[in-house]
Every structure is written in structure tokens, then in C-alpha cells.
C-alpha positions as CSV (number, residue, x, y, z in Angstrom):
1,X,27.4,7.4,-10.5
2,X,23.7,7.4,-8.6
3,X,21.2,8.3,-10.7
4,X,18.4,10.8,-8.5
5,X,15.5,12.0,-10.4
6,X,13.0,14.2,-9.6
7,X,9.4,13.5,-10.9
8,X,7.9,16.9,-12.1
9,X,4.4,17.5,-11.6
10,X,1.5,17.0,-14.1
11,X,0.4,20.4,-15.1
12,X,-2.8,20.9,-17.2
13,X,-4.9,18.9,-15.6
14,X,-4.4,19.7,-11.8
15,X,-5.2,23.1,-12.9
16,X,-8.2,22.5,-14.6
17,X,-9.8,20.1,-11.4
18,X,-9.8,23.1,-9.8
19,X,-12.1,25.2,-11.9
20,X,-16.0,25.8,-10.8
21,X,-18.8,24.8,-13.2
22,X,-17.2,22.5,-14.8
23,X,-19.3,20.0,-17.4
24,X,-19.5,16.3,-16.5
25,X,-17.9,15.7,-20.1
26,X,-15.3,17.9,-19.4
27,X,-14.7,16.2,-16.4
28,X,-14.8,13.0,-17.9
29,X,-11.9,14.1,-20.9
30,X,-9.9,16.0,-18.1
31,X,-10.3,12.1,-15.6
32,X,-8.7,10.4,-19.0
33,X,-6.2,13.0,-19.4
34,X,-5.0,12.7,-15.9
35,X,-4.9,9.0,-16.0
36,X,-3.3,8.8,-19.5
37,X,-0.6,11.5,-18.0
38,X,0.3,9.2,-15.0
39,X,0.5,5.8,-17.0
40,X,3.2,7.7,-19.6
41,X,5.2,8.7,-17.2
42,X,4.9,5.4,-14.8
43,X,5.8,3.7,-17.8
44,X,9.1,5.8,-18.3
45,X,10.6,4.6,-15.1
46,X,12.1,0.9,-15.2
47,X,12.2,-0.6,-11.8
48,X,14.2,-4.3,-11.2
49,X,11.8,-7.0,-11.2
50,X,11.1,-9.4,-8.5
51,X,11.7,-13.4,-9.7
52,X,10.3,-16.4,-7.8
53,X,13.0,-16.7,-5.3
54,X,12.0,-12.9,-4.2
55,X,15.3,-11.6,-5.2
56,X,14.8,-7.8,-6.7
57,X,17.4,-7.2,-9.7
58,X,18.6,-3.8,-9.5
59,X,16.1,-2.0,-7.3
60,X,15.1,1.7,-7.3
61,X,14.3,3.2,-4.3
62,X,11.5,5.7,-4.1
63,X,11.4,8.8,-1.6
64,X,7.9,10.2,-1.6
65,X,7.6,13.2,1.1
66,X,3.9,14.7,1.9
67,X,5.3,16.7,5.3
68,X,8.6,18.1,4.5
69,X,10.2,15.9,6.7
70,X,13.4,17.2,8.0
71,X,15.2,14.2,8.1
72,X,15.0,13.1,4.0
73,X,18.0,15.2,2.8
74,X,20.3,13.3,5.3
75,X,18.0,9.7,4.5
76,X,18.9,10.3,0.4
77,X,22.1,10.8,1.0
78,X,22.4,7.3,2.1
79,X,20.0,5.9,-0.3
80,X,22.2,7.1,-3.0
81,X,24.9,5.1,-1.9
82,X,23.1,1.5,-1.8
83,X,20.8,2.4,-4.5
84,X,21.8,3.1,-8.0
85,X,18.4,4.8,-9.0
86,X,16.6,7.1,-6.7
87,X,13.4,8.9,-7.7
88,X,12.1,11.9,-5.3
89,X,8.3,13.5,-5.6
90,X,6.4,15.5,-3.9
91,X,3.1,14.9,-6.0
92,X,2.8,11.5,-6.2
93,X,3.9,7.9,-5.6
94,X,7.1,7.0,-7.5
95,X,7.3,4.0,-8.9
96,X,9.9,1.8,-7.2
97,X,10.9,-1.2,-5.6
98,X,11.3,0.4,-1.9
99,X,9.4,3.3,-0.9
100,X,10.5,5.9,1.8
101,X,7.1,7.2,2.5
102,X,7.3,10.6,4.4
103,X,4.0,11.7,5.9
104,X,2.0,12.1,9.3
105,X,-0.7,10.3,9.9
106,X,-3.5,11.4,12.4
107,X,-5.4,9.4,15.4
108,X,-8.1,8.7,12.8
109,X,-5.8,7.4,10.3
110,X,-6.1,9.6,7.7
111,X,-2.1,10.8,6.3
112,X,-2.1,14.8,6.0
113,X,-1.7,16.3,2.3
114,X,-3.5,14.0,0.7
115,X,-7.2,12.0,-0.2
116,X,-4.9,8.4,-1.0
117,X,-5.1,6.0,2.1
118,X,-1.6,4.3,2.5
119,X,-2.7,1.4,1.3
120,X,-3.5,3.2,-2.4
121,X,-0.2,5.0,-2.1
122,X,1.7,1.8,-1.5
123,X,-0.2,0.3,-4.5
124,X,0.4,3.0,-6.1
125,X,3.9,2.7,-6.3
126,X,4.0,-0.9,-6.9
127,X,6.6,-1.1,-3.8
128,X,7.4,-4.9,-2.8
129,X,8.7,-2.8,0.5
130,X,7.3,0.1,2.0
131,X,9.0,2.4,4.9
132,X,7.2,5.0,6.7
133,X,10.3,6.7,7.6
134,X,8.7,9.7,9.5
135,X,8.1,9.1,13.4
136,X,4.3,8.4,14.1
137,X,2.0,6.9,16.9
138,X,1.7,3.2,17.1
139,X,-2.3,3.9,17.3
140,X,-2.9,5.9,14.4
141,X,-0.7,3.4,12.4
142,X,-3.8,0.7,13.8
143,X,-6.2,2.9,12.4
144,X,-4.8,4.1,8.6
145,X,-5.0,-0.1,8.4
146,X,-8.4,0.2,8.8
147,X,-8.8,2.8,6.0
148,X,-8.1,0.0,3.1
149,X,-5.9,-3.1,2.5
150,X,-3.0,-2.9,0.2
151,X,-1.1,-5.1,-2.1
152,X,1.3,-7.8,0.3
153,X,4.6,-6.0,0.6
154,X,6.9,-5.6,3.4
155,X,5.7,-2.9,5.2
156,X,7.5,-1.1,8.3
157,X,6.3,1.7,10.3
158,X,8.2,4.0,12.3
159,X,7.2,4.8,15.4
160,X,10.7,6.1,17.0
161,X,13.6,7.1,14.5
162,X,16.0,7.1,17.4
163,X,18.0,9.7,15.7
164,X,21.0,8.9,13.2
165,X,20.0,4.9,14.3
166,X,17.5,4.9,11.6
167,X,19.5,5.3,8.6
168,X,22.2,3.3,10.0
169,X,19.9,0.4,10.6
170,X,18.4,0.5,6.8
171,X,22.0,0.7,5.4
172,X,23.1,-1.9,7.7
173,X,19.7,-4.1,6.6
174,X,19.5,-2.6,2.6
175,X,24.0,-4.2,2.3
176,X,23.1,-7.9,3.9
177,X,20.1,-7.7,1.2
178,X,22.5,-6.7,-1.4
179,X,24.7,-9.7,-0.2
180,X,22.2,-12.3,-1.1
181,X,20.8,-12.2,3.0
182,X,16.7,-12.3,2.8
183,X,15.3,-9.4,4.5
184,X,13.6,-11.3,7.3
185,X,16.8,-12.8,8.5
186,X,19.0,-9.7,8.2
187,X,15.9,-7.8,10.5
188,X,16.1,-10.9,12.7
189,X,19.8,-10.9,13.0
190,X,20.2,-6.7,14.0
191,X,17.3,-6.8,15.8
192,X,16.5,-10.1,17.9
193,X,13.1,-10.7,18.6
194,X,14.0,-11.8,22.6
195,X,11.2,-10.5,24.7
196,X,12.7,-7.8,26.9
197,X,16.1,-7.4,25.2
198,X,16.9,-4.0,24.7
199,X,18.2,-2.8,21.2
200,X,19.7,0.4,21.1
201,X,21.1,0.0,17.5
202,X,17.5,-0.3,16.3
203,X,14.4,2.4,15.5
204,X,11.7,1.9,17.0
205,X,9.6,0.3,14.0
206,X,6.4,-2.4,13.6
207,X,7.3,-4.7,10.5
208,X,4.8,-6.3,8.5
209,X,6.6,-9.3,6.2
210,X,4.1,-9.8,4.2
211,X,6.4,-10.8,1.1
212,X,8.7,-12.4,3.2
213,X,12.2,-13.4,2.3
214,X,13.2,-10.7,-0.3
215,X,16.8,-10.2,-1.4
216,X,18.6,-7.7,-3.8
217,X,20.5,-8.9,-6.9
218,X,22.2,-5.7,-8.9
């Protein structure tokens, strides 16, 4: 059976950012509370490991939503049947070897519901593939790359979802990986890059293969 967790949020220490007057000190105490908090519970989630052949032994997927996306109830349901381990948050980056990143991002490139720049989130969740799965404008995906560079990772962008086309592509493209097909050429091979030739099959997406040729080995 799947495994889908659901990372809670830390507590004490949101709550006590929020308070006026604070001391420096306190600050201080509360900055290494907060960061001792997130490595614990980073720590407790084992992701596959990527060896020098870019093959990822049993990957975890990550789902992390900062818009209330409609579309992520329908999306999990078909991570859960590639993945064996998905992880859900609403607070911050899950740690994982694919990331559904939910958010929208404006025409100055700043994502909405949060201070992190996609580039720290991606980091943040150590992804070696990163999917902004909510629909945004091919611009303002220009400009949140100005805000920061990011670890290399395979990064794709949605720009049209194209309806139930989107999950069906990533299922189609997430099996060839799990078959031993890198990612490039499974992309390649559902969605030719022939100038002009229209694919209907596809979302409308801008993929950055940064790591290149990565494959899934469970």
C-alpha cells in the first residue's frame, strides 16, 4: 500500500515570531529553535538516493500547495499510484525526490504565500526534479529566475495544464522512468521537439534539464 503523509506544522516557534518587542536574544534562541525543529523533522523522512548513473532508488514525491490549487486532490491520486511514498504540506518544502510545487507566481516574480523565492524552495526540498504544476504566465516564470538561482535539478514549469492532459502526461513520463527510460528521452519521445508540430497529448510546460538523464530504480 502507498504511504501519504502529511507534514504537521512547527508550533512554538511560528507563534512566538509573531510577538512585538521581542529581545534580540530571544530572537536569537527562538532562530535556533526553528532551525533545530526543521532539521529533526527533515531528518525523519528518508528519500531514495540518486547514484552516478542518475538513477533515483525508490523516490518520494513531494506535493507542496501555497494556493489551494484545485487540481492536487485529482494530481495525488495519481501520484500515489507510481509513487510509493507521498508527503503533502502546506507549511513548508517536503523533502523529496520530485516536488509538485503548487503556487502562483506574479509579473514580478515573487510566488504568493510566502518570503522563499523558488529557487530556496526547490533547495529546500532537496528535489533532483521540480514541477510547478499550477498554470502560470510564461513571463513571470522569466522573472521568479531572476529572484535567485537554485541547486541544478530538472525543473518544469506549467504554463497550460490542458486539463486531465497534465496528469496523464507525468504518469505516462513518471512509468518510462520507472522502466529504466532517462527522463530526457521519455519527454523527447511524448513530446517531439519538431518546430510547428502540434501536441495535443502534452501540457503546455518550459523544461529546464538541468540534471539531465535521470531514471527511477524502486
Amino acid at each position: 500500500m502507498n504511504e501519504v503523509a502529511e507534514l504537521s506544522p512547527m508550533k512554538d516557534p511560528v507563534i512566538l515570531f509573531g510577538i512585538a518587542g521581542i529581545s534580540l536574544t530571544i530572537l536569537f534562541y527562538l532562530s535556533a529553535l526553528a532551525k533545530e525543529w526543521l532539521n529533526k523533522n527533515a531528518s525523519t523522512v528518508t528519500t531514495g538516493t540518486i547514484n552516478s548513473a542518475g538513477a533515483i532508488s525508490n523516490p518520494v514525491v513531494g506535493i507542496y500547495d501555497l494556493c489551494g490549487d484545485p487540481n492536487i486532490s485529482a494530481d495525488e491520486k495519481v501520484l500515489g499510484t507510481i509513487f510509493s511514498k507521498v508527503l503533502k504540506s502546506t507549511v513548508y518544502p517536503p523533502r523529496c525526490n520530485v516536488l509538485f510545487l503548487y503556487c502562483k507566481i506574479g509579473a514580478d516574480g515573487k510566488i504568493e504565500n510566502t518570503s522563499a523565492s523558488l529557487g530556496e524552495i526547490i533547495d529546500a526540498s532537496a528535489a533532483s526534479i521540480a514541477i510547478v504544476a499550477t498554470e502560470n504566465i510564461g513571463n513571470h516564470y522569466i522573472q521568479t529566475g531572476k529572484r535567485g538561482p537554485h541547486s541544478r535539478t530538472n525543473l518544469v514549469m506549467t504554463t497550460n495544464r490542458n486539463g486531465p492532459v497534465f496528469m496523464r502526461f507525468f504518469e505516462k513520463l513518471f512509468n518510462a522512468m520507472n522502466a529504466g527510460e532517462p527522463m530526457t528521452a521519455a519527454w523527447s519521445r511524448l513530446a517531439p521537439q519538431i518546430a510547428g508540430m502540434e501536441h495535443k497529448d502534452c501540457p503546455g510546460t518550459i523544461f529546464s534539464a538541468e540534471l539531465g538523464d535521470i531514471t527511477f530504480r524502486n
